[in-house]
Every structure is written in structure tokens, then in C-alpha cells.
Backbone as JSON, one array per atom type, in Angstrom:
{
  "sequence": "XXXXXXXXXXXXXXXXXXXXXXXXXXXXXXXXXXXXXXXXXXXXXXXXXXXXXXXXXXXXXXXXXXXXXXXXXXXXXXXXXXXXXXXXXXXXXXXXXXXXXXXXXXXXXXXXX",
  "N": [[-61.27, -52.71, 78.25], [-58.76, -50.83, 79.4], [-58.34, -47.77, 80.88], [-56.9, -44.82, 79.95], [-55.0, -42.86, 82.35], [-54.78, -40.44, 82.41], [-56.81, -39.97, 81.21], [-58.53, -40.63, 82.06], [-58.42, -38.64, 84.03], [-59.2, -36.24, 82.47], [-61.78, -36.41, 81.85], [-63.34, -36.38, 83.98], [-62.93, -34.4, 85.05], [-64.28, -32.66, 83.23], [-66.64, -33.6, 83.14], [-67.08, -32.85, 85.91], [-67.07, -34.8, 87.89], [-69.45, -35.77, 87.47], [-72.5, -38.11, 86.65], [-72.29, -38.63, 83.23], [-74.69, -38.86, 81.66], [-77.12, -39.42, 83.35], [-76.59, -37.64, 85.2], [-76.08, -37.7, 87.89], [-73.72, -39.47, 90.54], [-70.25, -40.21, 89.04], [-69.15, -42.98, 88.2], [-67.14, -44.66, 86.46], [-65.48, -45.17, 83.03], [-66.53, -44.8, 79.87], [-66.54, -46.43, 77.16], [-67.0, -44.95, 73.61], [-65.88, -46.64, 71.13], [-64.01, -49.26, 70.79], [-61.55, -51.62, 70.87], [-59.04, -52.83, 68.87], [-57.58, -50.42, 67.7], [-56.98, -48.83, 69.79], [-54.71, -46.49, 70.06], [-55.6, -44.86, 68.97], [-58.53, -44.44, 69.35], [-58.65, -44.03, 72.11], [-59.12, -41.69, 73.25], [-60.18, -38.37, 75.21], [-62.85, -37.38, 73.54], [-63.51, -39.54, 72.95], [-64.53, -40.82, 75.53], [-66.8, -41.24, 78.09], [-68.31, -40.03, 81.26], [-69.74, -42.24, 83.24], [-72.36, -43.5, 85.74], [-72.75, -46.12, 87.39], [-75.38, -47.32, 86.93], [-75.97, -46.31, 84.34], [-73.74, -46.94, 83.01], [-74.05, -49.51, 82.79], [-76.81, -49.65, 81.41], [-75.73, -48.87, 79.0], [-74.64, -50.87, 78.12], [-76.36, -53.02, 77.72], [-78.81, -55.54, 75.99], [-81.25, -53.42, 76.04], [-80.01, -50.75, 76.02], [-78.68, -50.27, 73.21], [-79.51, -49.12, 71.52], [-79.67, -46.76, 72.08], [-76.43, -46.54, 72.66], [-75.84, -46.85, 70.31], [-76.91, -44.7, 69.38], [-75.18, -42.62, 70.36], [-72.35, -43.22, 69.21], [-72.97, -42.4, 66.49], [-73.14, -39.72, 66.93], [-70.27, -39.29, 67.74], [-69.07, -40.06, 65.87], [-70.01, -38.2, 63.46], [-68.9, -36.33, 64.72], [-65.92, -37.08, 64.15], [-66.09, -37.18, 61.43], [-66.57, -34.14, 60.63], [-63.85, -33.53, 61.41], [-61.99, -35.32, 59.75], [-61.4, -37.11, 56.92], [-63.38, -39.18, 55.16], [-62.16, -41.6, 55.05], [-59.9, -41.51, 56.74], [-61.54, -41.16, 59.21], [-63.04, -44.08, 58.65], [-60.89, -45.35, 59.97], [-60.52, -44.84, 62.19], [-62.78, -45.15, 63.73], [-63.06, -47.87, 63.57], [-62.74, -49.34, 61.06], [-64.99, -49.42, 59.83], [-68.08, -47.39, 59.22], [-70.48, -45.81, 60.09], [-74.17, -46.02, 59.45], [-76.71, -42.82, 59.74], [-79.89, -42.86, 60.51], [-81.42, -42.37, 58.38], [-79.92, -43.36, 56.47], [-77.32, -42.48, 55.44], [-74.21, -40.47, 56.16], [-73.82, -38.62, 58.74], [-72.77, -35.42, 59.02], [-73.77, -33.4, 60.82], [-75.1, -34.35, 63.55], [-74.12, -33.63, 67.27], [-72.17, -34.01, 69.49], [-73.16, -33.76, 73.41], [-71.6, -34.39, 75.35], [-69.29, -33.12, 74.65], [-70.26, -30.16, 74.68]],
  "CA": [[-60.13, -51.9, 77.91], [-58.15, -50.35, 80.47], [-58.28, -46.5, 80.31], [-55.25, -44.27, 80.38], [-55.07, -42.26, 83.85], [-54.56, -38.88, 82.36], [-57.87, -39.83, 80.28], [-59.68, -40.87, 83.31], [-58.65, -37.14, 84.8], [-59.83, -35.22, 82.29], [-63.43, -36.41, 81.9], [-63.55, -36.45, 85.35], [-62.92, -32.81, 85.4], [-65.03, -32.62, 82.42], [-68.29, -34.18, 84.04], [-67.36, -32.31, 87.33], [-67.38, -36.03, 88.35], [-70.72, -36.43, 87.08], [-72.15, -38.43, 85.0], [-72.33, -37.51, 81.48], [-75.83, -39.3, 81.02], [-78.12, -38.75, 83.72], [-76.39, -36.58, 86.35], [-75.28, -38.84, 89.19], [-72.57, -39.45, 90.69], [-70.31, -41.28, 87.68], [-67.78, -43.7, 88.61], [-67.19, -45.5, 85.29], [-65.67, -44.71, 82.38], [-67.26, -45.9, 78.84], [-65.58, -45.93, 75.19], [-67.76, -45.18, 72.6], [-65.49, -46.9, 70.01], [-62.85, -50.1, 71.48], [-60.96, -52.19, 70.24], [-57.39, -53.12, 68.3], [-57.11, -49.29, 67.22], [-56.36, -48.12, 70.97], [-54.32, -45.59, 69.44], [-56.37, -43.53, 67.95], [-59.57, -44.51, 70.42], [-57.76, -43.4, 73.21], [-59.45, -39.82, 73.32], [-60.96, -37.96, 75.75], [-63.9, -36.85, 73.34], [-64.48, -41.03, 73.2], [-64.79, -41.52, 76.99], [-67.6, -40.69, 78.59], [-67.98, -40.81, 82.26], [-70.95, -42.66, 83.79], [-72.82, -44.14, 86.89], [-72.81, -47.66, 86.99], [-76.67, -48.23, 86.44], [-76.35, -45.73, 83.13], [-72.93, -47.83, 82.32], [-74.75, -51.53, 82.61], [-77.55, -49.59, 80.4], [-75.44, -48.72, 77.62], [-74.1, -52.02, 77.31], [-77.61, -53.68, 77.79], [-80.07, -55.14, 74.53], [-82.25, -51.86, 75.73], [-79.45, -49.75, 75.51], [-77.93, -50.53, 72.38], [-80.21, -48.05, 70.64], [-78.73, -45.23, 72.62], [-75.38, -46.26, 72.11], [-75.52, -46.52, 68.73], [-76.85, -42.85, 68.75], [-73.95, -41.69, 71.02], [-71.34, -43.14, 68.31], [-72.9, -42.02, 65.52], [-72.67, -38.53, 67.75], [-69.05, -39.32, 67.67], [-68.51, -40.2, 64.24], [-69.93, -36.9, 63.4], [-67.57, -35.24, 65.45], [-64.29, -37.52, 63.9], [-66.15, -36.73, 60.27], [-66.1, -32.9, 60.84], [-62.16, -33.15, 61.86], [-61.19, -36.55, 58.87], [-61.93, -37.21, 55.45], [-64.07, -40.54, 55.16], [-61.35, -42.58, 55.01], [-59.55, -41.58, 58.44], [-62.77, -41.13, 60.02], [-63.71, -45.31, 58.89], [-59.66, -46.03, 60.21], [-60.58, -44.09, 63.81], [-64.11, -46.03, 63.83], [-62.53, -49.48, 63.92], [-63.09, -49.82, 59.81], [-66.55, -49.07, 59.74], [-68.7, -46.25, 59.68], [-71.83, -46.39, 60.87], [-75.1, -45.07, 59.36], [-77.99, -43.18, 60.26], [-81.5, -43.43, 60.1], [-81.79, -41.27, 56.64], [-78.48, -43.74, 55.31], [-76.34, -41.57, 55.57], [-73.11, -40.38, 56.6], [-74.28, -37.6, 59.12], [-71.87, -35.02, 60.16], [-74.54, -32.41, 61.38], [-74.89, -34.77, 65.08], [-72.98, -32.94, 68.35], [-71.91, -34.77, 71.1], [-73.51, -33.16, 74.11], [-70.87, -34.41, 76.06], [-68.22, -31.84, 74.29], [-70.44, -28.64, 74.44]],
  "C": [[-59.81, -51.0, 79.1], [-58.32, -48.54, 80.12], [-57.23, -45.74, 81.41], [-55.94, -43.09, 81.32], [-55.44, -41.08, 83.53], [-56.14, -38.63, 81.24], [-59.34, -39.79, 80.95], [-59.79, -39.3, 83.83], [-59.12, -36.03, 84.11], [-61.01, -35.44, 81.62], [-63.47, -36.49, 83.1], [-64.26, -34.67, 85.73], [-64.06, -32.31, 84.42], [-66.55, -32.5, 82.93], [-68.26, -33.26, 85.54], [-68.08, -33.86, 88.17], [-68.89, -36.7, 88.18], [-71.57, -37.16, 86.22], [-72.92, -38.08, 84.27], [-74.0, -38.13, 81.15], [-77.48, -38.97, 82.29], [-78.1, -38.0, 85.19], [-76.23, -37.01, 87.79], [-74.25, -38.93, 89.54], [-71.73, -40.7, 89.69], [-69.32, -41.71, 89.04], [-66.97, -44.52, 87.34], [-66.81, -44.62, 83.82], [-65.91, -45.53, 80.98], [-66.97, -45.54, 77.45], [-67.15, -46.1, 74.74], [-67.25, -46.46, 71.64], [-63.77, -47.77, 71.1], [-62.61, -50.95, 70.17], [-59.44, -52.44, 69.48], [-57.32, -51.96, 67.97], [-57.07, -48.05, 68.24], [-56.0, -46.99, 70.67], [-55.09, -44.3, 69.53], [-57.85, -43.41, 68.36], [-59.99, -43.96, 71.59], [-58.3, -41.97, 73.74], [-60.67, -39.79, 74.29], [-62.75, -37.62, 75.21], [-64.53, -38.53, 72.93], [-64.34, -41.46, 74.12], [-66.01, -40.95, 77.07], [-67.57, -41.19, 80.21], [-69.34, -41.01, 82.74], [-71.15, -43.44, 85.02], [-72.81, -45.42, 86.41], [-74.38, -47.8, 86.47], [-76.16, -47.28, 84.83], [-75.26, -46.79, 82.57], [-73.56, -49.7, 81.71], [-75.75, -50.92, 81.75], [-77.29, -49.75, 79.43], [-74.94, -50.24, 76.85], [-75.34, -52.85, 77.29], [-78.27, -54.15, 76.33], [-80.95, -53.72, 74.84], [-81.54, -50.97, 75.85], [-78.54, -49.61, 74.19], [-78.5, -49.48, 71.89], [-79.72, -46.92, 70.81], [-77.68, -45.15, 72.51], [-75.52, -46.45, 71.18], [-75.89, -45.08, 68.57], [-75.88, -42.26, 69.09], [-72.05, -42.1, 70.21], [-71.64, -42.61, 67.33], [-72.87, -40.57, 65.54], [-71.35, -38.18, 67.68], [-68.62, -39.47, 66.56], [-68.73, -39.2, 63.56], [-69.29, -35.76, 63.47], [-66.17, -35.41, 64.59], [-65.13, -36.98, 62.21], [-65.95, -35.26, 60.17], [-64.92, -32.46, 60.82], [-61.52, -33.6, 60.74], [-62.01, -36.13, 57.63], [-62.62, -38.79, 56.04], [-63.04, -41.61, 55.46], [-60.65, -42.46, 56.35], [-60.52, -41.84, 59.22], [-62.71, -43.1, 60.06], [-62.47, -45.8, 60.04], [-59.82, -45.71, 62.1], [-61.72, -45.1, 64.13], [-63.86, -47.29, 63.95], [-62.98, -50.16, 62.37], [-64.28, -49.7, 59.37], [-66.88, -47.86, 59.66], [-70.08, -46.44, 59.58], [-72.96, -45.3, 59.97], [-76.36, -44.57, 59.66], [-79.2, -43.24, 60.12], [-82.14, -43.21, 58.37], [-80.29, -42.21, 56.29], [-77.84, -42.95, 55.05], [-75.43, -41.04, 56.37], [-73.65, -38.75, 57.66], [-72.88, -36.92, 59.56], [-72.42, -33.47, 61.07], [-74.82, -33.19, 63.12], [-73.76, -33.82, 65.99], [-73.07, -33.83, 69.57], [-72.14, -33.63, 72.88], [-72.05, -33.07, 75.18], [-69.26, -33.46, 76.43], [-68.69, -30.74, 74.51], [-70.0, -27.61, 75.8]]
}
């Protein structure tokens, strides 16, 4: 997925060009949440910006574990703002749960604080 310019510039500014995972120089930026609902995906608080080795992690089998924590970080965030039902429509129809089954909306995305 292509990412919009003005989305690229403000995680950029965000990270202070760094990246959001283990403090490197990023170059890369990485949706939590893609797919046909662009729209509404589209958001700065679902980019993150990362170095290439942390980017090839997240998409990796040994990083799946971590991204799945850093959406369900995000789904937290869109549950806090939506009712269940926007929240699944922002999520790509889904919502994800976590370890305790459940709909968490106590998670914070480090990447916002």
C-alpha cells in the first residue's frame, strides 16, 4: 500500500525520523491495519515508522507475535474513540482478541505517547 505523503511527513516528524521500534535510523513506513478500507486506515496513529531490519521483522513468522500485539495496541486506541461496531469497520471487519479473550481497550500505543 502506497502511503499518502502528508502521512509519511508526519510520522516522520513524529519519530524525529527514528524508528518507532528500536531507535535507528527509520526509513520505512508500516500499517498496522491494510487493506480495501484505505479510507479509514489511512491514519497517522496506524503508520509507524521503521528501519528496514525492524520492518522485514514485523512482517516475518518471528514477528508476527509482535505485530499482533502492536494492532491489538491499536484497536485499543480505535475502541476508546468507536463503539464496537466502527471500531470492527476501521479493523478491516474483525476485531482481534487478546490473550484474556477479550476486547481490551486498557492497551496504549507507545508510539502516540
Amino acid at each position: 500500500m502506497a502511503t499518502n505523503k502528508k502521512i509519511v511527513k508526519a510520522i516522520q516528524e513524529r519519530s524525529e525520523g527514528m524508528c518507532e521500534r528500536c531507535g535507528s535510523f527509520g526509513v520505512d513506513p508500516h500499517h498496522l491495519l491494510s487493506g480495501s478500507n484505505k479510507a479509514e486506515t489511512e491514519t497517522v496513529e496506524n503508520v509507524l515508522w521503521l528501519c528496514r531490519a525492524c520492518h522485514t521483522y514485523l512482517h516475518s513468522a518471528q514477528g508476527q507475535a509482535e505485530n499482533k500485539g502492536l494492532k491489538l495496541d491499536y484497536q485499543s486506541h480505535i475502541l476508546r474513540n468507536n463503539n464496537e461496531e466502527e471500531a470492527r469497520l476501521i479493523m478491516g471487519g474483525k476485531l482481534i482478541l487478546d490473550n484474556d479473550k477479550r476486547l481490551s481497550r486498557e492497551r496504549e500505543c507507545y508510539w502516540l505517547r
